[in-house]
C-alpha positions, 0 to 999 in steps of 0.5 A: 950271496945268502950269507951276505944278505943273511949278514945284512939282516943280522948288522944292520937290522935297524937301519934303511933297507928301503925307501919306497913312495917315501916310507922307509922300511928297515932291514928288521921289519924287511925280514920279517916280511921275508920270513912271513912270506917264507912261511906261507910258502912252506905252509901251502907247500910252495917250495915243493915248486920249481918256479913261483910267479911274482905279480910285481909292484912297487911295494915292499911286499914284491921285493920281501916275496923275491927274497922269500921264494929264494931262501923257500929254495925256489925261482920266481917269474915276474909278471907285469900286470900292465902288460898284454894279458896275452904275453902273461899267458905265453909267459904262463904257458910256457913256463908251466907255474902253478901258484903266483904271489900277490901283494894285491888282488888284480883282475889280469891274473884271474884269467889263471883262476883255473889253473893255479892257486893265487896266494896273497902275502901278509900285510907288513902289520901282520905278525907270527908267533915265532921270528927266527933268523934261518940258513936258506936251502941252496942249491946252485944249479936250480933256477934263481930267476927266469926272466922273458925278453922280446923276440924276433918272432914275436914269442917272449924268450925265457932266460933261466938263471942259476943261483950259481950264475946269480952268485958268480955275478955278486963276486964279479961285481964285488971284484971290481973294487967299487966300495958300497957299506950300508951308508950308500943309497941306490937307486932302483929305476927298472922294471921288476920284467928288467934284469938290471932291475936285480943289481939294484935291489941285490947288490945294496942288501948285500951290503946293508945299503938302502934301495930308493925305488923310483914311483910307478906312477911318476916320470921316470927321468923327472923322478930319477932325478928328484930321487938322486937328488933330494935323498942324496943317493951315492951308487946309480945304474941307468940306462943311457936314454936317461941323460937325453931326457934330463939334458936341458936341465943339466944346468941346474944339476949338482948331484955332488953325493953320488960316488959312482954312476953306471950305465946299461942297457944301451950304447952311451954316447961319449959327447952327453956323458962329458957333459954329465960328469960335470953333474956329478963332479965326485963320481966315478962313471962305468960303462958296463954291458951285458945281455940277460943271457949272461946274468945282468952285466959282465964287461965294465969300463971305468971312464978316465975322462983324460981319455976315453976310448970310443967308437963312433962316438959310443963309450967302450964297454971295457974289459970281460968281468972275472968269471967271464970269457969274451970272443970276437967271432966271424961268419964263420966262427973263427976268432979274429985277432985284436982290431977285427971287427966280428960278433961278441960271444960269452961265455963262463959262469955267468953264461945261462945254460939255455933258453927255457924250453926252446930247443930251435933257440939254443941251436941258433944262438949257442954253440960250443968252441974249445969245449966251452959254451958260448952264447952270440949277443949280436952285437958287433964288437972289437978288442983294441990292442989294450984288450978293451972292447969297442961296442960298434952296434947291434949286428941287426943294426948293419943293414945292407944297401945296394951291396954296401954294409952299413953301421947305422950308429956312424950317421947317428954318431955324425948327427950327434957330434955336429949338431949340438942342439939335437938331443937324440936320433935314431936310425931306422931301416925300412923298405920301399915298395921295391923291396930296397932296403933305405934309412929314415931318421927320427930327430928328438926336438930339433927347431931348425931346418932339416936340409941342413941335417942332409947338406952336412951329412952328404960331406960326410958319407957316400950317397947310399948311406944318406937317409932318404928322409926324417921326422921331427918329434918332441919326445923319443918313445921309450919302453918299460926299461927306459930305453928308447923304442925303436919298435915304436919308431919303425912303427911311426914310420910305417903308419907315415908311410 
């Protein structure tokens, strides 16, 4: 991984490393900050840390202090200063770091004023009496990256990954045979919180490409799109809910230069993915999956529109990424055979070793069969007899009624295929004053008459899997990383309610 980037700095100095709010920076003038900021680390005796948060924005001096802190030996920890102050300070707490990186004064990160020294980068027109190319230390089992994800409890989970997991993931990739060289443009659309965000920044500087970032301050799918189009871009990770937003424009879209498209971070739905390819006629489509846990993504399916596997209407996410191990397990942890449905685990060297100081986490979500670690997703899966697996949903999207187990994503995927007009729903399990678990349904944009929606599904399901009610709105909710909020969903119903 470092030799790549080192090569990178190297051939391809004068040429686009980034292209953010329409300024371009070379791979020279990247570096440059790099070593600048490596530097300040070493003279405020930084690297002797094992962890250094990053307030991120979208600047060239956020991604140049990632690079840094990795060639000064160290983690980093990005820190959103738009999110709560009170989930930076159980990010802060938690994970005990004592010096933060900023490319701008902010008011949020004063509340560490009393425990940490804030250092501030160097302005790219700043300069040092001496530049010289230099060897990081490595050491493949320090922290590369920590990472917070929501959890259930309402505590933020730290995901520690390696510098050996981060190297497996660079090989892994490259093994799938996609070709990028420093012709390619990426599109970087994820906030620096969102692991997906890393495979768009690390990928193409390992490869002398450029990085287009979108605006902070834009519409996301509007600049997506604006971004993919006027610059031309070849190699696109999204997130699925992308498409929902851009699909009354796809008419009008023609992006002929992108050579490959992937989606993360959602299940993607068969019907809008046909539709997209004929957007974008010369690209290869992959549907790759994979959790924080197990290092940005591992299982990828490239899309052979002739036939393409699904399950209730959502894409397969392939088959398990050199370096990684999938099993489908039951209840009781045994695996089950090809067609069986169960819990996807992973496992291999992608696989962090735990979640950061939360030993209650590791007992429940790690466990250990054939003297391997594995890590439960929560995901319900399959592998079909050509060894592809089958994405059927998050397993805290089976909910029982009256005794009855029920995959949510079967009425979304009935919805979606016979109501062509309707561009997204979700599924959203409540409870009544009884305590019995029902269904409601949020329906993005739809202009007829509801009933309909309820006449058709009753020829399509038993009665307890029909929803008990639903709500129209123009637009879903999404979060930071362009998924859509089904949190903010269920919390529109309970203020309905």
């Amino acid at each position: 991984m470092f030799n790549k980037l080192i090569n990178s700095f190297l051939v391809h100095k004068l040429r686009n490393s980034f292209c953010i709010d329409e300024k371009y920076y070379t791979y020279e003038q990247f570096y440059k900050l790099v070593f600048q900021i490596c530097h300040l680390i070493k003279t405020n005796k930084i690297n002797d840390e094992k962890l250094i948060g990053i307030i991120i924005q979208n600047d060239i001096e956020t991604y140049a202090s990632i690079v840094a802190v990795w060639f000064s030996g160290c983690g980093f920890i990005p820190l959103n200063p738009s999110n709560p102050v009170e989930r930076n300070v159980l990010i802060f707490n938690q994970s005990e770091i004592k010096s933060i990186l900023s490319s701008q004064k902010n008011d949020e990160i004063d509340i560490f004023s009393n425990k940490i020294s804030t250092q501030f980068f160097l302005t790219t027109s700043e300069t040092l009496d001496k530049f010289e190319l230099f060897t990081p230390p490595f050491n493949e089992y320090k922290i590369a990256y920590l990472f917070y994800t929501s959890g259930s409890t309402g505590i933020p989970k730290g995901v520690p990954i390696s510098f050996k997991n981060l190297k497996s993931f660079v090989d892994s990739f490259f093994d799938l045979k996609i070709t990028i060289n420093e012709n390619d443009g990426f599109l970087q659309m994820f906030d620096l919180t969102f692991d997906l965000s890393v495979f768009s920044y690390l990928i193409p500087l390992c490869s002398g490409a450029c990085v287009f970032t979108v605006s902070s301050s834009a519409i996301k799918y509007m600049a997506v799109y604006q971004l993919l189009d006027k610059h031309k871009i070849t190699v696109a990770l999204m997130v699925p809910s992308i498409l929902s937003f851009l699909r009354s424009y796809f008419h009008d879209i023609k992006l002929t230069e992108l050579k490959y498209c992937l989606f993360c971070g959602e299940a993607l739905q068969l019907d809008i993915v046909i539709e997209w390819k004929n957007c974008i006629p010369n690209s290869e489509i992959f549907n790759v999956y994979g959790p924080t846990e197990n290092t940005i993504f591992c299982t990828s399916y490239k899309l052979d529109f002739s036939n393409i596997k699904s399950y209730n209407g959502i894409v397969s996410i392939g088959k398990p990424m050199k370096h990684v191990i999938t099993t489908i397990i039951d209840e009781n942890k045994n695996i089950l055979s090809d067609n069986e449905k169960g819990e996807l685990c992973l496992a291999g060297e992608l696989l962090t070793s735990a979640y950061y100081k939360d030993e209650q986490l590791n007992k429940k979500s790690f466990f250990i069969k054939n003297n391997i670690q594995h890590y439960r997703t929560g995901d319900i899966a399959f592998t079909d007899d050509d060894g592809d697996l089958m994405f059927c949903g998050r397993a805290d999207q089976q909910v029982k009624i009256h005794g009855f187990r029920v995959e949510l994503n079967e009425i979304e995927h009935l919805i979606l295929e016979h109501f062509t007009d309707i561009e997204n729903v979700a599924a959203i399990p409540f409870q009544n004053s009884l305590g019995n678990t029902l269904i409601w349904m949020f329906i993005q944009n739809y202009k007829d008459d509801t009933l309909k929606l309820f006449d058709y599904l009753k020829t399509k399901l038993p009665d307890y899997m029909i929803p008990t009610g639903v709500t129209v709105i123009k637009t879903f909710p999404l979060n930071v990383n362009g998924k859509v909020d089904r949190k903010a969903l269920r919390n529109m119903l309970n203020e309905q309610k």
